[in-house]
Backbone atoms as SQL, in Angstrom:
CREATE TABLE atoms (id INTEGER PRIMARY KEY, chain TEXT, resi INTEGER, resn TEXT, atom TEXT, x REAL, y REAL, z REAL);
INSERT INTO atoms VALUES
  (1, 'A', 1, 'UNK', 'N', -38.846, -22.137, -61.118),
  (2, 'A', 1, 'UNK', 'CA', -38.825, -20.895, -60.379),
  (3, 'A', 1, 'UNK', 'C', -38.667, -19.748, -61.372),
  (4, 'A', 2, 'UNK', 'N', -39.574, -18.613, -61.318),
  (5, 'A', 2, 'UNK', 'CA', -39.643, -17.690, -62.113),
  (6, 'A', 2, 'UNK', 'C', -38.382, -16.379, -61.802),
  (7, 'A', 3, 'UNK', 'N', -38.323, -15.557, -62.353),
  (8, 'A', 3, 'UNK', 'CA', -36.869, -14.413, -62.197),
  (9, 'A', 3, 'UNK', 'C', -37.130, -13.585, -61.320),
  (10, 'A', 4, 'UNK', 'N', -38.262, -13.880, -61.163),
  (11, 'A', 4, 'UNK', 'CA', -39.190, -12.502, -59.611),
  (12, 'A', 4, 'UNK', 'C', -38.811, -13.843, -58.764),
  (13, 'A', 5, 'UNK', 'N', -39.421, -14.717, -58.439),
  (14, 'A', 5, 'UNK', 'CA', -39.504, -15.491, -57.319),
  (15, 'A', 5, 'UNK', 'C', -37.287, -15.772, -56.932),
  (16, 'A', 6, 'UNK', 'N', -37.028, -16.036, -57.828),
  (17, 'A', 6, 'UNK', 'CA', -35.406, -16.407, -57.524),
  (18, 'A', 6, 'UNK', 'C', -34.918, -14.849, -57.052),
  (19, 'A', 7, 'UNK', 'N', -35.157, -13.861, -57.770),
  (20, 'A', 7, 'UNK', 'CA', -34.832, -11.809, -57.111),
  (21, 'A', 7, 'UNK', 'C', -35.360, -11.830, -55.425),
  (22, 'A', 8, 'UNK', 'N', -36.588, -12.302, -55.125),
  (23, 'A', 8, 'UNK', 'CA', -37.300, -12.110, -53.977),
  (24, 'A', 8, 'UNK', 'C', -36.126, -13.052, -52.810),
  (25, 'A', 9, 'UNK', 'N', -36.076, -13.996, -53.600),
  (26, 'A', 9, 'UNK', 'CA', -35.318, -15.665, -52.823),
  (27, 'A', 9, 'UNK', 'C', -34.075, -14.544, -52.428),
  (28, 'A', 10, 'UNK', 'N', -33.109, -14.141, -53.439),
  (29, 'A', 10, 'UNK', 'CA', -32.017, -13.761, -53.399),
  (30, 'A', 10, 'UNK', 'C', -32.008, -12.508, -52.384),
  (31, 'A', 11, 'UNK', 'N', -32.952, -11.287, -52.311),
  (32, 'A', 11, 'UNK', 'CA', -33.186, -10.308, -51.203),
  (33, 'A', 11, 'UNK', 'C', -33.721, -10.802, -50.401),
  (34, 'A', 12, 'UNK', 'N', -34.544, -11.661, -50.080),
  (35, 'A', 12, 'UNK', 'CA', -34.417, -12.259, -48.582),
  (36, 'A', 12, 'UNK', 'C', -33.344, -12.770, -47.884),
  (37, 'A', 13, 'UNK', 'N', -32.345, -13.607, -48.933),
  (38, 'A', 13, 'UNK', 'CA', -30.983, -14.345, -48.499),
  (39, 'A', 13, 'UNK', 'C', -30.050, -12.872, -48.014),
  (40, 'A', 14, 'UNK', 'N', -29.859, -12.389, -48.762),
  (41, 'A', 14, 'UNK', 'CA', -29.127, -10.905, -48.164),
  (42, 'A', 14, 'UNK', 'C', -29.525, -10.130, -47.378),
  (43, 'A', 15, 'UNK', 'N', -30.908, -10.363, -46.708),
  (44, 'A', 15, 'UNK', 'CA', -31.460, -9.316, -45.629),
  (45, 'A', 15, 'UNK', 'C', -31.159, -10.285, -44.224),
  (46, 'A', 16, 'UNK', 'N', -31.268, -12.123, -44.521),
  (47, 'A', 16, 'UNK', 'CA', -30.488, -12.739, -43.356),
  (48, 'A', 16, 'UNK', 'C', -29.125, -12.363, -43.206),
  (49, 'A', 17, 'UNK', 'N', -27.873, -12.358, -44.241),
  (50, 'A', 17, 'UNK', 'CA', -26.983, -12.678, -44.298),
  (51, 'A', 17, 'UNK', 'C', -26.441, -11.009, -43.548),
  (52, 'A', 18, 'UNK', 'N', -27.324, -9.989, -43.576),
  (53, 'A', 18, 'UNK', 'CA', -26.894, -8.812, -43.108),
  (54, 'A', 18, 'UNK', 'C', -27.542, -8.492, -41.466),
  (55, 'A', 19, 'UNK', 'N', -28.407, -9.274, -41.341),
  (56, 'A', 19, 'UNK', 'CA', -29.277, -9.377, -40.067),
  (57, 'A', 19, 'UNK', 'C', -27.776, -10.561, -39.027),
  (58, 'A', 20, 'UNK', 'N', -27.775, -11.797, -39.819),
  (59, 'A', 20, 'UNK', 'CA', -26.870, -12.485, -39.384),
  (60, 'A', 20, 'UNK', 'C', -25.259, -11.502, -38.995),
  (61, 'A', 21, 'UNK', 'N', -25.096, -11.025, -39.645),
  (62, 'A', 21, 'UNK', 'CA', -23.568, -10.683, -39.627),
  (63, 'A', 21, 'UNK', 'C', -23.674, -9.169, -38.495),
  (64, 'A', 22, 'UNK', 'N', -25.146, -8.740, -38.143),
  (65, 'A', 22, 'UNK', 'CA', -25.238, -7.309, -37.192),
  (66, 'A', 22, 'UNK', 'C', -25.154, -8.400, -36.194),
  (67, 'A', 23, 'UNK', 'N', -25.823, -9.306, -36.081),
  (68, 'A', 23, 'UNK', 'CA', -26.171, -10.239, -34.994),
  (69, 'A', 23, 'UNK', 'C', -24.636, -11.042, -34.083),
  (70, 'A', 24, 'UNK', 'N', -23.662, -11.369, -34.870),
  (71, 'A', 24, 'UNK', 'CA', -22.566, -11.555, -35.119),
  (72, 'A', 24, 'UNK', 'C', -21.547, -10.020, -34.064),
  (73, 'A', 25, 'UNK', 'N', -21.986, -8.956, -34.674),
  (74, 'A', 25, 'UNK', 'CA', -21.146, -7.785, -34.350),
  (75, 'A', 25, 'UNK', 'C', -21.523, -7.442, -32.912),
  (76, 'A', 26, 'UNK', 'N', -22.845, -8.091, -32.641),
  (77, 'A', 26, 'UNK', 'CA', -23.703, -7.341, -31.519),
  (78, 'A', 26, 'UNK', 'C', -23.461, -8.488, -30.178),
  (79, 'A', 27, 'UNK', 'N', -22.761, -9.616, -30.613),
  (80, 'A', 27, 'UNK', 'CA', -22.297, -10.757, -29.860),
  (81, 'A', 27, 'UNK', 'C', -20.885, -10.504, -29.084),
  (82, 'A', 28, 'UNK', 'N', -20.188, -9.996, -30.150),
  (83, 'A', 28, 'UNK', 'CA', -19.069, -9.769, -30.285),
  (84, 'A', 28, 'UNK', 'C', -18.895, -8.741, -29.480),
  (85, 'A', 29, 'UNK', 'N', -19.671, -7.047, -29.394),
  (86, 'A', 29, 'UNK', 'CA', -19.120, -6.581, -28.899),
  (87, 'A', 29, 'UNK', 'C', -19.628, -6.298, -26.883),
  (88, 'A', 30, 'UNK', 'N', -20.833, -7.026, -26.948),
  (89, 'A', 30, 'UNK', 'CA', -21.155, -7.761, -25.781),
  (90, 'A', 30, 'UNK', 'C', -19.964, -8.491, -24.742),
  (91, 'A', 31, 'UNK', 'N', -19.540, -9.329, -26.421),
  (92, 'A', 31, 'UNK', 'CA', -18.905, -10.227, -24.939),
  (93, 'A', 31, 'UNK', 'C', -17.190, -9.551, -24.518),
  (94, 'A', 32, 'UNK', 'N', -16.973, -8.203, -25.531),
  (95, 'A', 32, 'UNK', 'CA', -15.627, -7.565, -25.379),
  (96, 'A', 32, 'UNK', 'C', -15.881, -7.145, -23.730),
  (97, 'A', 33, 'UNK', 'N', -17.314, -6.008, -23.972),
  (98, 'A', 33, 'UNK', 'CA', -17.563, -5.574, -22.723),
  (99, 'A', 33, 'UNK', 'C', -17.707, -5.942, -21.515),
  (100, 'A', 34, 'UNK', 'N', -18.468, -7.657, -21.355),
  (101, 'A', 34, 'UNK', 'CA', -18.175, -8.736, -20.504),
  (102, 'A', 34, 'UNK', 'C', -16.623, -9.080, -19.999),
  (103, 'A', 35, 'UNK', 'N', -15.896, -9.204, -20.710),
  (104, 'A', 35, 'UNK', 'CA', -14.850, -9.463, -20.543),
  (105, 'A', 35, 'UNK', 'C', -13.725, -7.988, -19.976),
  (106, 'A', 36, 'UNK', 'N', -14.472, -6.733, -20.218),
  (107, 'A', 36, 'UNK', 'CA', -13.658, -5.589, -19.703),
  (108, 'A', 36, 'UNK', 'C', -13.996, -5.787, -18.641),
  (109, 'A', 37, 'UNK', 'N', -15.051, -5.826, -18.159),
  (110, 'A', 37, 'UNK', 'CA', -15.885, -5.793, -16.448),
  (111, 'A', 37, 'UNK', 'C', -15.262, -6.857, -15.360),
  (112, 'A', 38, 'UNK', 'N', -14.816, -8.235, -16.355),
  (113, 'A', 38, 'UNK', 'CA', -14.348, -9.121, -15.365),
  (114, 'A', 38, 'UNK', 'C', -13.111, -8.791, -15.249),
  (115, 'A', 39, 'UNK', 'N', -12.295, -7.972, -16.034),
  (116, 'A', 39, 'UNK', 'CA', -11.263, -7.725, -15.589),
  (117, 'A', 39, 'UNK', 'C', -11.160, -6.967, -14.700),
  (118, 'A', 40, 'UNK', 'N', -11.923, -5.824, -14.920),
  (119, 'A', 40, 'UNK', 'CA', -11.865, -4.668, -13.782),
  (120, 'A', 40, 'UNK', 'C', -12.447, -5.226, -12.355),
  (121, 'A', 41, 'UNK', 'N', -13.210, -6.405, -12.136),
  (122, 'A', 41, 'UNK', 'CA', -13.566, -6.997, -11.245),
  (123, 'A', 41, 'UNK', 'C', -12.723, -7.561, -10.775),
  (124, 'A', 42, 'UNK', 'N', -12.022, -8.469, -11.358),
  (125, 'A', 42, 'UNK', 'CA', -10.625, -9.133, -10.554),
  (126, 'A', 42, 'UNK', 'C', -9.544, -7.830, -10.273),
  (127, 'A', 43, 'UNK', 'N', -9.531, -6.962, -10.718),
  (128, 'A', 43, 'UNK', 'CA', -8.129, -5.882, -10.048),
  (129, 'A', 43, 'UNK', 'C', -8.823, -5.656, -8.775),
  (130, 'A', 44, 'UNK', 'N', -10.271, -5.243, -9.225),
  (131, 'A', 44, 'UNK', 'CA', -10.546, -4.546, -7.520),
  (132, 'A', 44, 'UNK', 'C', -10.897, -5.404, -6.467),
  (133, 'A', 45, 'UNK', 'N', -11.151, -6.887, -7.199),
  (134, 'A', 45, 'UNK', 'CA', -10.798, -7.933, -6.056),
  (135, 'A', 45, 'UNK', 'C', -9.003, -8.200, -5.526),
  (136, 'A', 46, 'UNK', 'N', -8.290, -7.769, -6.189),
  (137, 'A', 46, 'UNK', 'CA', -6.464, -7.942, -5.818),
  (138, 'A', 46, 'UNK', 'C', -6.457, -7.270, -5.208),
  (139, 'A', 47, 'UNK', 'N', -7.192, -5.964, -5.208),
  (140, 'A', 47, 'UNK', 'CA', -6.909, -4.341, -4.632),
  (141, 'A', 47, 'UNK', 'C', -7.447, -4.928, -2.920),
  (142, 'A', 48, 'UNK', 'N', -8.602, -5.450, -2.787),
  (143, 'A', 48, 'UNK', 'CA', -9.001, -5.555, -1.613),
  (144, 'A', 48, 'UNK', 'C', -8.346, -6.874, -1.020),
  (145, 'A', 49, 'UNK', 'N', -7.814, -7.659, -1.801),
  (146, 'A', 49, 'UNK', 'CA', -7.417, -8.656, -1.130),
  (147, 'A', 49, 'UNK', 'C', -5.579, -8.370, -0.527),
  (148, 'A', 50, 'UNK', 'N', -5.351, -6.928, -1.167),
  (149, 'A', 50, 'UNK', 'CA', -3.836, -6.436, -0.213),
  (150, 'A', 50, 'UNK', 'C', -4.209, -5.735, 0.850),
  (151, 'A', 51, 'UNK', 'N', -5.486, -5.503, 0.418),
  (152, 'A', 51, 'UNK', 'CA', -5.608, -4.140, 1.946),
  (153, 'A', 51, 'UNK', 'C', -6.222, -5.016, 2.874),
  (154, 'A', 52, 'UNK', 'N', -6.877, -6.644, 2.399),
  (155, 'A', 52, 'UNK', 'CA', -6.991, -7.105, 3.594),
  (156, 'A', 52, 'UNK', 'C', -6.338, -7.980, 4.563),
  (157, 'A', 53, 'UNK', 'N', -5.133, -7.844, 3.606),
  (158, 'A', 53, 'UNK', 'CA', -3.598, -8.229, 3.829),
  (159, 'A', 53, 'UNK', 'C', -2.684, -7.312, 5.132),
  (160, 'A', 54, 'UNK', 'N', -3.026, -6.240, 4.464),
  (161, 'A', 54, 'UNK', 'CA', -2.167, -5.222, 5.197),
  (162, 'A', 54, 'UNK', 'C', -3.352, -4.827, 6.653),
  (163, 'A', 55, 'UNK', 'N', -4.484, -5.377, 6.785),
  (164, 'A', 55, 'UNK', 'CA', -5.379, -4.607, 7.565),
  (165, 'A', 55, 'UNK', 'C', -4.778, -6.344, 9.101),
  (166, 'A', 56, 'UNK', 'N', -4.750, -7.298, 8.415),
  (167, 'A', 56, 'UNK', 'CA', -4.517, -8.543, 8.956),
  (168, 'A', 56, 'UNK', 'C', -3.220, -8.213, 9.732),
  (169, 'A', 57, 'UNK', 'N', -2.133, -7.805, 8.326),
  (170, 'A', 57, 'UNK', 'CA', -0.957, -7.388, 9.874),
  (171, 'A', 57, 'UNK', 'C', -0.670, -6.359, 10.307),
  (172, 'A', 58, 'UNK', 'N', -1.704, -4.857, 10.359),
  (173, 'A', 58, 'UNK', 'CA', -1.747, -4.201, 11.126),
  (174, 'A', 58, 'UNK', 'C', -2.605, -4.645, 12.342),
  (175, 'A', 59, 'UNK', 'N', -3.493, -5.303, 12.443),
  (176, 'A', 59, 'UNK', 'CA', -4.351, -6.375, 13.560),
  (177, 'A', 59, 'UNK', 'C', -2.983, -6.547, 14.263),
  (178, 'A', 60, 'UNK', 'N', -2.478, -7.860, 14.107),
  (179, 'A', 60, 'UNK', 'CA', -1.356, -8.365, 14.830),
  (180, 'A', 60, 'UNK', 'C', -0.446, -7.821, 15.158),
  (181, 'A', 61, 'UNK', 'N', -0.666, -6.513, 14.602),
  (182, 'A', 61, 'UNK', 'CA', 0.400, -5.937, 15.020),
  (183, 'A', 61, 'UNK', 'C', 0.444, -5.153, 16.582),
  (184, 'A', 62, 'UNK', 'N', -0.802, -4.454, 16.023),
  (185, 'A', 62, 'UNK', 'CA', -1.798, -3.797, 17.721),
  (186, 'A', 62, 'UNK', 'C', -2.017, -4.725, 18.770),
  (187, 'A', 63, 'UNK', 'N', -2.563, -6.026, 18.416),
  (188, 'A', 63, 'UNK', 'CA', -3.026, -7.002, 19.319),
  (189, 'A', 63, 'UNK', 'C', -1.459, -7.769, 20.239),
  (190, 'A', 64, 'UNK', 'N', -0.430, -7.539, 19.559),
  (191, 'A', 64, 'UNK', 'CA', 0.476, -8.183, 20.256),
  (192, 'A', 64, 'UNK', 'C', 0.223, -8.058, 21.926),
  (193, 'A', 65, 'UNK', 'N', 1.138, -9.281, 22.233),
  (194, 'A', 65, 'UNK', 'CA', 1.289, -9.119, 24.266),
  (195, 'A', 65, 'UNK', 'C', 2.036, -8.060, 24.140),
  (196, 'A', 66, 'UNK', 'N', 2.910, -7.938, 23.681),
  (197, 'A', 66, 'UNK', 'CA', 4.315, -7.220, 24.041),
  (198, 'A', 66, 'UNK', 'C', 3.615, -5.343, 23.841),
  (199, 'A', 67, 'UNK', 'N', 2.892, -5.077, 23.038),
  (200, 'A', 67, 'UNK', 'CA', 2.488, -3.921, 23.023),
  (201, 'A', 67, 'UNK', 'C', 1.619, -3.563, 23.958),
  (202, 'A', 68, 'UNK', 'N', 0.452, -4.232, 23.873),
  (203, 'A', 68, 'UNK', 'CA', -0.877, -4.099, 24.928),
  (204, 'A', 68, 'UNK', 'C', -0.140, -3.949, 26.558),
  (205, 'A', 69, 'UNK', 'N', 0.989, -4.861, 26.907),
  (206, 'A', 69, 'UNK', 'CA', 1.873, -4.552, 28.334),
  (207, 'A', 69, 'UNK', 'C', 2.291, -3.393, 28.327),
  (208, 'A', 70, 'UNK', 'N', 2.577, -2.969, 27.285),
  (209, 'A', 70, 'UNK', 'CA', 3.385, -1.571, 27.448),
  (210, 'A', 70, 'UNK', 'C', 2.797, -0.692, 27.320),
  (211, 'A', 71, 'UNK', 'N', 1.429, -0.768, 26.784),
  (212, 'A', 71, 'UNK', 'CA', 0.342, 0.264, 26.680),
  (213, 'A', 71, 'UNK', 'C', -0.330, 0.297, 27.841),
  (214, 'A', 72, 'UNK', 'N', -0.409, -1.177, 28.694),
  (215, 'A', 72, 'UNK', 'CA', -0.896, -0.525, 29.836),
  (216, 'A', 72, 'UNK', 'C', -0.202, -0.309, 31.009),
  (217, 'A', 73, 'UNK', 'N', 1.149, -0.658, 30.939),
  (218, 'A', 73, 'UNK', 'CA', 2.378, 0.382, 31.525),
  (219, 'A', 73, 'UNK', 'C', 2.285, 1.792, 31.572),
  (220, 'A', 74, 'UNK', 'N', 2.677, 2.446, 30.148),
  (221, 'A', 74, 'UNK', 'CA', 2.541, 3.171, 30.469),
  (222, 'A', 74, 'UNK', 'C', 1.720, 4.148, 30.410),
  (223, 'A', 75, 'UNK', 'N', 0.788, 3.892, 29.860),
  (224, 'A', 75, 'UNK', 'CA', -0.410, 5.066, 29.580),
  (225, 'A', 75, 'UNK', 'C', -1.359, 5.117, 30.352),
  (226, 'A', 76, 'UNK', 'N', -1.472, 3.491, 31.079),
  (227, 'A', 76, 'UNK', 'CA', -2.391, 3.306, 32.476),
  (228, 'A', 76, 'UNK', 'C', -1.590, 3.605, 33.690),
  (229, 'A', 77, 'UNK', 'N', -0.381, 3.266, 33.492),
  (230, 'A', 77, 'UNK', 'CA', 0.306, 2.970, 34.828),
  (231, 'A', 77, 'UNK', 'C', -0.265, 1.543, 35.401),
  (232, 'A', 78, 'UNK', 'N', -0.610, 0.784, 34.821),
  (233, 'A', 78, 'UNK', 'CA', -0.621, -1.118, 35.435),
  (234, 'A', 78, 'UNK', 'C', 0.175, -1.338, 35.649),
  (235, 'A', 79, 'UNK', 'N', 0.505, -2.257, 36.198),
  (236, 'A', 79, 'UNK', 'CA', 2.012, -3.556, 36.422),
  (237, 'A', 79, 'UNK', 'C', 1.065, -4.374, 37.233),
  (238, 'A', 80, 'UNK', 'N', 2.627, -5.738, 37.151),
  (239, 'A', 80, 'UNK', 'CA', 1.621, -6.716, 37.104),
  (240, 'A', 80, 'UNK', 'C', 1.971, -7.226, 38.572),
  (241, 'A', 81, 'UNK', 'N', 1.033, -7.675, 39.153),
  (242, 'A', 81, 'UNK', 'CA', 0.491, -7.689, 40.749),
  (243, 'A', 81, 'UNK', 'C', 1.798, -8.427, 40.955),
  (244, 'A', 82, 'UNK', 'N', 2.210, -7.807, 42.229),
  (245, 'A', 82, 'UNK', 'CA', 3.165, -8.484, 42.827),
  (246, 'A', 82, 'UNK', 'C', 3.353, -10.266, 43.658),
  (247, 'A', 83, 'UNK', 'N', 3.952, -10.922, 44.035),
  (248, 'A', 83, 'UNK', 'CA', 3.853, -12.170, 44.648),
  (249, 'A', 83, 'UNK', 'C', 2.892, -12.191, 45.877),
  (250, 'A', 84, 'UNK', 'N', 3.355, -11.226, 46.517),
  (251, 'A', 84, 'UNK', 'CA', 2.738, -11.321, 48.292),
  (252, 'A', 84, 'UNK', 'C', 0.974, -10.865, 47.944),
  (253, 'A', 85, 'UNK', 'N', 0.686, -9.945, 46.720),
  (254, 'A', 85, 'UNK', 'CA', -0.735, -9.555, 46.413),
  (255, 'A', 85, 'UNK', 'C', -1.521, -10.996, 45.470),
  (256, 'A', 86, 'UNK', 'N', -1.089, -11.830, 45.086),
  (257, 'A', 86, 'UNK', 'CA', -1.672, -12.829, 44.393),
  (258, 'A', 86, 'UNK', 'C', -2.253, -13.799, 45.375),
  (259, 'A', 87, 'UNK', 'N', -2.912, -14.600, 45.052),
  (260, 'A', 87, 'UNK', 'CA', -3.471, -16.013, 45.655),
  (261, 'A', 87, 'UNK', 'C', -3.826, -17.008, 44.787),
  (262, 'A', 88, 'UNK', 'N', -3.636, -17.903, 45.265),
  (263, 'A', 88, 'UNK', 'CA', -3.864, -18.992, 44.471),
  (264, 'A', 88, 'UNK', 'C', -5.129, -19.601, 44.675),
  (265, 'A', 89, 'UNK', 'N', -6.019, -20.086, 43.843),
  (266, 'A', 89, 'UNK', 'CA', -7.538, -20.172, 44.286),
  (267, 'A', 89, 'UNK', 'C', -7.844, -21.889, 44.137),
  (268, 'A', 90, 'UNK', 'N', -8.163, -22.745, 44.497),
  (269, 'A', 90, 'UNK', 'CA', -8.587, -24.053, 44.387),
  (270, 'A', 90, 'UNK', 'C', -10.018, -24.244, 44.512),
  (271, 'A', 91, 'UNK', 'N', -10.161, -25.524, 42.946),
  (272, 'A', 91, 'UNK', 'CA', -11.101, -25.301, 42.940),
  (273, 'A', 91, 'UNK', 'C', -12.135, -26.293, 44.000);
């Protein structure tokens, strides 16, 4: 091997070894950014999984018997049918 051909050998080896090592940086800062996103993805999955927490026992909370009677007590004025107004139906 002549002193040109081993110079040429040697600047090709350093144009991988600098191609390699951008290639390296460009992996790297890919997968930082991957990894910011899944984080911020799981908070705003926690975030929705309290509010669908808190949305669950505000539900139960409205839906109760004990409220819905008293809501239609008193805001309808219902009550609940007396003995002598009921019947019993067979089938």
């Amino acid at each position: 091997m002549s002193s040109s051909q081993q110079l040429v050998m040697a600047a090709a080896l350093v144009l991988l070894l600098l191609v390699s090592a951008l290639a390296v940086i460009a992996s790297t800062h890919a997968s930082r950014a991957l990894y910011t996103q899944l984080q911020e993805r799981e908070a705003a999955r926690w975030h929705l999984e309290e509010e669908y927490s808190r949305l669950l026992l505000e539900q139960s909370t409205l839906a109760s018997h004990h409220r819905i009677e008293h809501q239609a007590q008193g805001l309808l004025g219902l009550s609940p049918p007396s003995h002598d107004r009921t019947r019993l139906v067979s089938p």
